[in-house]
C-alpha positions in Angstrom: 0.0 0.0 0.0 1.6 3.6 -1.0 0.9 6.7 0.7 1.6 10.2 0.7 4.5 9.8 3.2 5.8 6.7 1.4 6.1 8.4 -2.5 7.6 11.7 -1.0 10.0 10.0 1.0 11.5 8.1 -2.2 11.2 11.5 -4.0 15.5 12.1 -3.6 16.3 8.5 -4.5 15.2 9.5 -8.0 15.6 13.4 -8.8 17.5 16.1 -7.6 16.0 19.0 -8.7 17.2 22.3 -9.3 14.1 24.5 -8.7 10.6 24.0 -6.4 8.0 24.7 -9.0 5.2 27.1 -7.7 1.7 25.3 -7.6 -1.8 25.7 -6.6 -4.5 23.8 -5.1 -7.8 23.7 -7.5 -10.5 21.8 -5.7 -11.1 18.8 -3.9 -14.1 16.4 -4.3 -15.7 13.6 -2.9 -16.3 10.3 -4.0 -17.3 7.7 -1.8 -14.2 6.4 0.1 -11.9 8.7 -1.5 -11.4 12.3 -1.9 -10.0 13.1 -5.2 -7.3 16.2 -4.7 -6.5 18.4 -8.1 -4.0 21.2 -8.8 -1.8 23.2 -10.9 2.0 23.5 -11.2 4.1 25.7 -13.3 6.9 24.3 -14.9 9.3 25.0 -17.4 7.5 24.2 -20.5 4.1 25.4 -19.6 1.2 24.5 -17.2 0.7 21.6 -15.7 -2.3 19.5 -14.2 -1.9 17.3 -10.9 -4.2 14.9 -9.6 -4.1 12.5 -6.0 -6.6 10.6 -4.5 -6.7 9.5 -1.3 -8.0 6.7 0.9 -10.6 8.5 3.4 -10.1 6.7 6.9 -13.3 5.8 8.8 -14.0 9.0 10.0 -13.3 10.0 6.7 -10.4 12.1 6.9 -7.1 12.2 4.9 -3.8 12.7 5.7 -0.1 12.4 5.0 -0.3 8.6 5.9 -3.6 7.8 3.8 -3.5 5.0 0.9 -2.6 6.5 -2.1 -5.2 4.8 -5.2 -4.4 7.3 -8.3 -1.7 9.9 -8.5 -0.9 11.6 -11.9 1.0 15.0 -13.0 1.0 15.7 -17.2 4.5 17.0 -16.9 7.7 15.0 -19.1 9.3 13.2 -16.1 6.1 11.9 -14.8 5.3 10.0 -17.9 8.7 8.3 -18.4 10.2 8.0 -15.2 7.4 7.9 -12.3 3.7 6.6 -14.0 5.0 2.9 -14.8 7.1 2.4 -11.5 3.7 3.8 -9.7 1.3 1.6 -11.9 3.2 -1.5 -11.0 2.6 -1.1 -7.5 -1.1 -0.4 -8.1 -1.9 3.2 -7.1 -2.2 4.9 -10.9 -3.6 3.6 -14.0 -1.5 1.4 -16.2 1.6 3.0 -17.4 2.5 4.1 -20.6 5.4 1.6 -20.9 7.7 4.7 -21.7 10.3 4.5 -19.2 13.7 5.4 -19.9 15.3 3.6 -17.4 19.4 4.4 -18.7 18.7 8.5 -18.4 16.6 8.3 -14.9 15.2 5.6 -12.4 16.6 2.8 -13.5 15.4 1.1 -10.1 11.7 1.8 -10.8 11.4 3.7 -7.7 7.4 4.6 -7.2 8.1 8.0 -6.4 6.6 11.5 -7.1 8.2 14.2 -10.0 8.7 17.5 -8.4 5.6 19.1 -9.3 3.8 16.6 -7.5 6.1 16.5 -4.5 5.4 20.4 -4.0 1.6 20.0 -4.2 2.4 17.3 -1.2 4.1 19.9 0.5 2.1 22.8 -0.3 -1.4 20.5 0.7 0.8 19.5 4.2 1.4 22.9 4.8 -2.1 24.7 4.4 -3.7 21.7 6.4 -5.8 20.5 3.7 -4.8 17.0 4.2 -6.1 17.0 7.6 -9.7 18.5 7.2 -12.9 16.6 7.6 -15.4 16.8 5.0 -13.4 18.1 2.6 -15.6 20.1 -0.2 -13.0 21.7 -2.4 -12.0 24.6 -0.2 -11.6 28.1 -1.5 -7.8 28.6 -0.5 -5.3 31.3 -1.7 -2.6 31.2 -4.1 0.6 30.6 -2.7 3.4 33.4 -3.2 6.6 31.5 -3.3 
């Protein structure tokens, strides 16, 4: 079972990036057991979309520790070096297959790409992961 914790934690044993791209946090929504998290990161080729859904526990919270079911960012490096190690251990749809595995995670590390690991931090940070009843909050933009 991945979580949160769990991807971010491998995030180093895969990248080293050079720059924390700025993101925002779009909406969350509910849908049954899960809540279904979605942002925005700005990268160096354009704009790009992020998505997480999470496990809610039984008093249907998330968190940092909850199960991980679908995780996704349309940015480069998540397509060939994150979505297939991620898909094989069951928390994405099926990768693409497109892994280059000589340029960058040639372990198959499931970890996040770095817009995905500052949406983690930014959600940690304005306590979304941690409120009950979750109903896509009206948050501000971050500045930095």
């Amino acid at each position: 079972m991945l979580t949160m914790k769990g991807i971010a934690d491998k995030f180093y044993k895969v990248f080293k990036p050079k720059t924390t791209p700025k993101v925002r946090h779009s909406s969350a929504k509910h849908n049954g057991r899960y809540v279904l998290l979605k942002g925005t990161a700005t990268g160096s080729n354009g704009m790009y979309t992020m998505e997480i859904e999470l496990q809610k526990d039984e008093l249907g919270k998330v968190n940092y520790n909850s199960p991980v079911s679908y995780i996704y960012c349309s940015c480069p490096a998540y397509q060939y070096y994150v979505q297939d190690p991620l898909a094989k251990q069951g928390s994405t749809y099926p990768g693409t297959g497109h892994v280059n595995k000589k340029i960058n995670n040639p372990k198959q590390v499931a970890a996040p790409c770095k817009h995905l690991l500052a949406y983690i931090n930014y959600l940690m940070a304005k306590g979304i992961l941690n409120r009950v009843n979750m109903t896509a909050p009206e948050l501000p933009e971050n500045k930095g």
